[in-house]
RODO-2510 file (C-alpha; in nm, 4 decimals, decimal comma):
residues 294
     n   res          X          Y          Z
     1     x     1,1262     1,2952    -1,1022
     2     x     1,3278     1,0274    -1,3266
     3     x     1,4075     0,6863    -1,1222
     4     x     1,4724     0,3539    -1,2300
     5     x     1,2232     0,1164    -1,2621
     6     x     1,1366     0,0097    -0,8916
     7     x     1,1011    -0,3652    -0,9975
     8     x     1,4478    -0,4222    -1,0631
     9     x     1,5847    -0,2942    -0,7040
    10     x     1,3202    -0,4932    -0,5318
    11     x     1,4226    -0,8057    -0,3950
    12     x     1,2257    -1,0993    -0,6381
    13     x     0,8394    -1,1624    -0,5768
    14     x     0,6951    -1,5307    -0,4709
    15     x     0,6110    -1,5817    -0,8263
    16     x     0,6688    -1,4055    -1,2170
    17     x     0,5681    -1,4381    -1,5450
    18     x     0,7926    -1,3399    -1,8071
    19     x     0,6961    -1,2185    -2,1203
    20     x     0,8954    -1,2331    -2,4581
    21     x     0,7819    -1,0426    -2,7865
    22     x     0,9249    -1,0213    -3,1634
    23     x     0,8514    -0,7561    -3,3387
    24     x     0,6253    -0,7390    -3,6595
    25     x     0,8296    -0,5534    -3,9675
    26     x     0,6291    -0,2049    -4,0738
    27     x     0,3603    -0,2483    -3,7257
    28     x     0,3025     0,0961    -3,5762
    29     x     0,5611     0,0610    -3,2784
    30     x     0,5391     0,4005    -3,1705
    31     x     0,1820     0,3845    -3,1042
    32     x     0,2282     0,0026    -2,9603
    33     x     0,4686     0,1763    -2,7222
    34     x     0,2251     0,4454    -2,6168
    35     x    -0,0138     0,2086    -2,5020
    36     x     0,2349    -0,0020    -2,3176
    37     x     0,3197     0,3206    -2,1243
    38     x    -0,0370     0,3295    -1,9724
    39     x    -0,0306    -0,0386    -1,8458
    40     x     0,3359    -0,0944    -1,7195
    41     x     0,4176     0,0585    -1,3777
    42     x     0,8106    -0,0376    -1,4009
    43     x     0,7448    -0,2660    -1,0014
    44     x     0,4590    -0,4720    -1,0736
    45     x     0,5710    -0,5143    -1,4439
    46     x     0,9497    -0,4093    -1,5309
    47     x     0,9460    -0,3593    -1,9311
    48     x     1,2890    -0,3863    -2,1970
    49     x     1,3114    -0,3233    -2,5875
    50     x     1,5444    -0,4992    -2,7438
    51     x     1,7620    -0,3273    -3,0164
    52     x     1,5436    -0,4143    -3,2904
    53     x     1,2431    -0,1678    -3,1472
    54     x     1,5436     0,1101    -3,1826
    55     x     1,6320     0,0510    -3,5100
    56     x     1,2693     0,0588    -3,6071
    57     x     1,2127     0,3799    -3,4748
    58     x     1,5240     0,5195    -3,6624
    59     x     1,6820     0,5759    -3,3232
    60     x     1,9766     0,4587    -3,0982
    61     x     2,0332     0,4039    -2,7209
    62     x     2,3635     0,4298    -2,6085
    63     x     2,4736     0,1010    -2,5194
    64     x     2,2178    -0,0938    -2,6264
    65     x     2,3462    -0,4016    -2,8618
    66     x     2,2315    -0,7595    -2,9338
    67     x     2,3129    -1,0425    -2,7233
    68     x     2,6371    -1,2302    -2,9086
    69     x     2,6273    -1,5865    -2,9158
    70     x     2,9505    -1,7653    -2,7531
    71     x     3,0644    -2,0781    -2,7448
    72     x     3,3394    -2,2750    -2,5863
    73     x     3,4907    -2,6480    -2,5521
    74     x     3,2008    -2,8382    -2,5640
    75     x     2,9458    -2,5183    -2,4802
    76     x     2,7213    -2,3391    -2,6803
    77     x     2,5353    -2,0000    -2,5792
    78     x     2,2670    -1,9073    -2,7942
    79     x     2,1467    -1,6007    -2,8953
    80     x     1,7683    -1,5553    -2,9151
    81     x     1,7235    -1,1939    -2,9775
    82     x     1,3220    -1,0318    -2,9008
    83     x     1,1741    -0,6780    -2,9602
    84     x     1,0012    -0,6705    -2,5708
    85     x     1,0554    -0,8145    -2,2434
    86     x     0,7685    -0,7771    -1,9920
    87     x     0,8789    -0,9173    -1,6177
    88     x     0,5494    -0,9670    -1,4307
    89     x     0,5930    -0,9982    -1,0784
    90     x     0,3492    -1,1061    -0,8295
    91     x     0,2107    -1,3133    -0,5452
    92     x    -0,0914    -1,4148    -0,7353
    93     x    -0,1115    -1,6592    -1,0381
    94     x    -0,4241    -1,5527    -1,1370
    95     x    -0,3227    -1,1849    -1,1221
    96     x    -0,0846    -1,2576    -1,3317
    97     x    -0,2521    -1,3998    -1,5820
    98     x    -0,4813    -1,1577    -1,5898
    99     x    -0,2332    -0,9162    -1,6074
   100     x    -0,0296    -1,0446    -1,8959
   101     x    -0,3204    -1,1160    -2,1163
   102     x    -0,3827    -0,7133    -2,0732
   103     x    -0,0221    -0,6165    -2,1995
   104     x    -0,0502    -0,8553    -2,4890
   105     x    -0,3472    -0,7121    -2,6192
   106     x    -0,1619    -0,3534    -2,5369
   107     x     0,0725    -0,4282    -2,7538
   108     x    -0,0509    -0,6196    -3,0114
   109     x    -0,0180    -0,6119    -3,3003
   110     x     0,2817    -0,4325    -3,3391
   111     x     0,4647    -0,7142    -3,1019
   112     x     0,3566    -1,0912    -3,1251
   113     x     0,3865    -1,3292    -2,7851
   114     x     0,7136    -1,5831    -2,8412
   115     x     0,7349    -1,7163    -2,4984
   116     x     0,5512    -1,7060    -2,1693
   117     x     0,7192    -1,8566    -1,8935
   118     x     0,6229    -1,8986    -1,5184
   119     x     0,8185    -1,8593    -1,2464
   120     x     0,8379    -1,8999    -0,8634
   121     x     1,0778    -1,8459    -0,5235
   122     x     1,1915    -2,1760    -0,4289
   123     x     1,2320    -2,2443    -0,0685
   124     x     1,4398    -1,9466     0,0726
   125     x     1,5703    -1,8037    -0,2705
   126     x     1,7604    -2,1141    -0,3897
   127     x     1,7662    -2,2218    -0,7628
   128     x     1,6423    -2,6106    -0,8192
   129     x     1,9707    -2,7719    -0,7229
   130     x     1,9180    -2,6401    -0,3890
   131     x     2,2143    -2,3598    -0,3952
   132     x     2,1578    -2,0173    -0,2745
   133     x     2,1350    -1,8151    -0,5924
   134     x     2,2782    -1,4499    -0,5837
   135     x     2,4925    -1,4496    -0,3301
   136     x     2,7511    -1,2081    -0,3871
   137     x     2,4612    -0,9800    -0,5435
   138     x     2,5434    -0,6352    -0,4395
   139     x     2,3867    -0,4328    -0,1748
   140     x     2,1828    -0,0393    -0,1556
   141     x     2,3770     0,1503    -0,2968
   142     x     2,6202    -0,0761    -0,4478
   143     x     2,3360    -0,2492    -0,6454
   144     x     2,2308     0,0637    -0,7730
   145     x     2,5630     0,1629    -0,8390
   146     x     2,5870    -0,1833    -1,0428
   147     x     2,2919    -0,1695    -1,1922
   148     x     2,1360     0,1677    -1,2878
   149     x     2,2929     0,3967    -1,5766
   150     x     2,3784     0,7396    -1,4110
   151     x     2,5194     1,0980    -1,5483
   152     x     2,4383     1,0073    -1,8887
   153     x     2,1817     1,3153    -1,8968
   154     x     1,7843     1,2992    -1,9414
   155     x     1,6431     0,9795    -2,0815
   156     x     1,9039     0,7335    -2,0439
   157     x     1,9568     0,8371    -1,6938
   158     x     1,7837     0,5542    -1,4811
   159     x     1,7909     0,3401    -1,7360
   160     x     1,8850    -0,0085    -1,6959
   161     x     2,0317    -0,3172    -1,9358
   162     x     1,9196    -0,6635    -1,8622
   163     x     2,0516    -0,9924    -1,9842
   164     x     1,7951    -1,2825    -1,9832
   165     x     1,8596    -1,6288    -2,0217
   166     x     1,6342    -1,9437    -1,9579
   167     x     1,8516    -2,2205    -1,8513
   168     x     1,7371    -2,5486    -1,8355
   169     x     1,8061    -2,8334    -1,5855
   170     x     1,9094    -3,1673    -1,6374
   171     x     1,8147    -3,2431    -1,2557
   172     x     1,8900    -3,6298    -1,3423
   173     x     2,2167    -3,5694    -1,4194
   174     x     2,3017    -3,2999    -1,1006
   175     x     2,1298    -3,5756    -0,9081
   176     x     2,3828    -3,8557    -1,0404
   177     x     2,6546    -3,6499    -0,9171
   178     x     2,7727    -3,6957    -0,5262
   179     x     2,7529    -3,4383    -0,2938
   180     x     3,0598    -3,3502    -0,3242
   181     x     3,0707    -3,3009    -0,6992
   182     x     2,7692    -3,1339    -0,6458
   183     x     2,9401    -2,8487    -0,3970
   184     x     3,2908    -2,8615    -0,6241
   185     x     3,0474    -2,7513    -0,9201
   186     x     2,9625    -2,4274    -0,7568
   187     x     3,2039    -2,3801    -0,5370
   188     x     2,9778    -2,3368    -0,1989
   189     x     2,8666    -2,6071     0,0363
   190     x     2,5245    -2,6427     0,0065
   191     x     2,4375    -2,6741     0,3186
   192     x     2,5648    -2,3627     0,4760
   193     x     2,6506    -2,1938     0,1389
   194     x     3,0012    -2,1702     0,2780
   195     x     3,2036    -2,0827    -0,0049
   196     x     3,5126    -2,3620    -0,0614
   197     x     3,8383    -2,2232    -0,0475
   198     x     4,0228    -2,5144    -0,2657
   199     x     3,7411    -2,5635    -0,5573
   200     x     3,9037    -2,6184    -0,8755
   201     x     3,9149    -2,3563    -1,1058
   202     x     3,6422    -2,4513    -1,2976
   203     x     3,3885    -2,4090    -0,9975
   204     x     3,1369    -2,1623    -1,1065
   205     x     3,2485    -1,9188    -0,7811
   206     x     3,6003    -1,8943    -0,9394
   207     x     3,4727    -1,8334    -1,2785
   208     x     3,2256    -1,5820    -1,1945
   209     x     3,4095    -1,3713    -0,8952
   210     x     3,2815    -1,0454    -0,9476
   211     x     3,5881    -0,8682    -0,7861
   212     x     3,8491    -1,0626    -1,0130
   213     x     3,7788    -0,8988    -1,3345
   214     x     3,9517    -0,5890    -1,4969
   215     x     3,7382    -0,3715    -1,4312
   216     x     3,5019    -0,5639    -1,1229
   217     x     3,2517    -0,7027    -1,3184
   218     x     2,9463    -0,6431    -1,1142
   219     x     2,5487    -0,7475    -1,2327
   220     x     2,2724    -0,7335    -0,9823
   221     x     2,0979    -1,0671    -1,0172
   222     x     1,7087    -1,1118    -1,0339
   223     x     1,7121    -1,4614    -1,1336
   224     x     1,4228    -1,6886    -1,0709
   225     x     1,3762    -2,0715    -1,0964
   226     x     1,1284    -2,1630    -1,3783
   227     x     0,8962    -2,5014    -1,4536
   228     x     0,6990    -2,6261    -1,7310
   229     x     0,5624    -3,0048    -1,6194
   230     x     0,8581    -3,1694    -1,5531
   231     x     1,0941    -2,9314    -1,7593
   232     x     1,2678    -2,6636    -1,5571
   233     x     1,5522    -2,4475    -1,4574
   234     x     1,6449    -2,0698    -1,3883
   235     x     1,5029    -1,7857    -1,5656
   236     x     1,8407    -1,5752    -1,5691
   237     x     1,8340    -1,2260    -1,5272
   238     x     2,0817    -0,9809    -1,4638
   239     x     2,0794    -0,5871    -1,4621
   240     x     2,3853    -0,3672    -1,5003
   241     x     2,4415    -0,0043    -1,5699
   242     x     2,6102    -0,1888    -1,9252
   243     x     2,6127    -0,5187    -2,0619
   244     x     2,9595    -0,5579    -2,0165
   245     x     3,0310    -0,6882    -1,6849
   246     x     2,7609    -0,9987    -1,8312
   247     x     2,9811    -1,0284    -2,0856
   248     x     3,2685    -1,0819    -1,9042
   249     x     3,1473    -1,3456    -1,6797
   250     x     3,0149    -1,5406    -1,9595
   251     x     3,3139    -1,4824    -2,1549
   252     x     3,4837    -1,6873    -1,8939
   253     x     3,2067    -1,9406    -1,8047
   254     x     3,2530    -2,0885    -2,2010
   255     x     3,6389    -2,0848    -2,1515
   256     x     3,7363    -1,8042    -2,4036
   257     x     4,0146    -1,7273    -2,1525
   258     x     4,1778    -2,0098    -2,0335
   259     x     3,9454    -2,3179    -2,1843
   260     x     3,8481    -2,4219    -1,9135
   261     x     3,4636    -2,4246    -1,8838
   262     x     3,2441    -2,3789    -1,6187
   263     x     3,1234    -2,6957    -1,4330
   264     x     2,7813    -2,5501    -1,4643
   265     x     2,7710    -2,6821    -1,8235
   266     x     2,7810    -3,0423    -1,6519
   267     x     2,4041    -3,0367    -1,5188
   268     x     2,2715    -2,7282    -1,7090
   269     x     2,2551    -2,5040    -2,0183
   270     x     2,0593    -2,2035    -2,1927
   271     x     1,8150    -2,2042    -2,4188
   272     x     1,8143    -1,8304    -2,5032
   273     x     1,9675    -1,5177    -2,4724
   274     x     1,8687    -1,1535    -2,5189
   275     x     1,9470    -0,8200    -2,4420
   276     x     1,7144    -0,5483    -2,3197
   277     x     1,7170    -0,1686    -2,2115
   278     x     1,4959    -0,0691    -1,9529
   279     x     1,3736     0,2923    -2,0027
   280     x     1,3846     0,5270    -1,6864
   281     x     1,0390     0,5826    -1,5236
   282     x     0,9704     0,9921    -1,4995
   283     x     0,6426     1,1025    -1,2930
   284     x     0,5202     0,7470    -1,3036
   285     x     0,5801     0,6761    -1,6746
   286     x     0,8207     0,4811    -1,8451
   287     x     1,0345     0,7643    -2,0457
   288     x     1,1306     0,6744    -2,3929
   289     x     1,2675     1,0103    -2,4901
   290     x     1,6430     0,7868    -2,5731
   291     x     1,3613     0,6557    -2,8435
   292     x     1,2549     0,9758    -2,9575
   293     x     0,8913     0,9138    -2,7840
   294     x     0,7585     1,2232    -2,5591
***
């Protein structure tokens, strides 16, 4: 039986590691690949290769294309391209240690460690600034309508692509702002996370309305807040059934439309950018037949 990986329709765990690979030219990825198959489950650990592992393997998913880089007045999005994305999720830190020094030496050394970043559910789902995050995420069947690939045939069916971005917060700067700057910015109330009827059109509600793009531009959001000492932010992450309806958003957060930028970019900004397809999970296995991998 061919499903998604259960991970990304579960709401997010306490606490997550996330995992970011490149890819060594001429390594054995097949056999890499093989043995990641035996340790990743697709709930406790949700796995996505980048286009690069395609390519290597002389093969190509549907869909699957690097991230772009954008930029806008005053805004720059990076693109930070990897090979493998490993989400860890847990309720123990130790667990997940332990866990992510086993896929590293799984995969190793056809796919080198870049970044290994922690992450954690702050108060009741709320990212740093205190804002409800994912609020308009879609529901049952609508978020796996938004997010899973369907009646592309065997192998890409379940399948899922993921956007990841690490944003980083200036929390000095959010902090200089008033309270009322503060709710203009995203367009809610904090407290309450009323939405504000009258924000200016650069509040990051209007920019990002799912419904108001042609077609609705729809992502189910998994995104987690993130700290390193006193560095921190939100680990971004966002599944769809394509990459476009990311693409749209962010199109418009960086002003490509209209120039006017998202007020985001006041308090906040990321630091990478990938793209990643999730392989289906058949009988318990992750299925790379799109890859050309029984």
């Amino acid at each position: 039986m061919t499903s998604a990986q259960a991970g990304i329709l579960l709401p997010p765990p306490p606490l997550a590691v996330y995992l970011s690979f490149d890819l060594a030219v001429g390594s054995d990825v097949g056999g890499a690949l093989a043995r990641l198959c035996t340790v990743v489950d697709g709930e406790q650990v949700v796995a996505g290769l980048g286009s690069s592992v395609a390519q290597a393997l002389g093969q190509r998913v549907q869909g699957l294309r690097p991230f772009t880089a954008m930029s806008g007045p005053g805004v720059d999005v990076p693109a930070t391209p990897a090979g493998l994305w490993l989400w860890l999720r847990g309720g123990d830190r130790g667990q997940l240690l332990h866990r992510a020094r086993q896929l590293e030496a799984a995969v190793l050394p056809a796919f080198y460690l870049r970044e290994a970043v922690d992450g954690f559910q702050y108060q009741d789902g709320q990212d740093l600034t205190g804002f409800e995050d994912g609020t308009e995420n879609p529901k049952d069947q609508a978020a796996e309508a938004a997010a899973v690939v369907q009646g592309r045939g065997p192998g890409l069916d379940g399948s899922s692509f993921v956007a990841v971005q690490r944003w980083v917060h200036e929390l000095s700067r959010f902090d200089a702002l008033s309270a009322e700057q503060q709710d203009l910015s995203v367009g809610r109330h904090r407290k309450g996370n009323e939405e504000i009827a009258d924000a200016p059109p650069s509040a990051h509600v209007k920019r990002t309305a799912q419904e108001t793009f042609t077609p609705p531009a729809f992502v189910l959001r998994r995104s987690m807040p993130w700290a390193n000492g006193l560095e921190a932010g939100l680990m971004f992450v966002a599944f769809g059934h394509s990459f476009d309806a990311f693409e749209a958003q962010l199109r418009r957060m960086v002003g490509a439309e209209d120039g006017i930028t998202d007020a985001l970019f006041r308090f906040t900004r990321p630091v990478t950018g990938a793209f990643f397809w999730c392989p289906p999970v058949t009988d318990g296995r992750l299925d790379l037949r799109a890859l050309g991998l029984g």
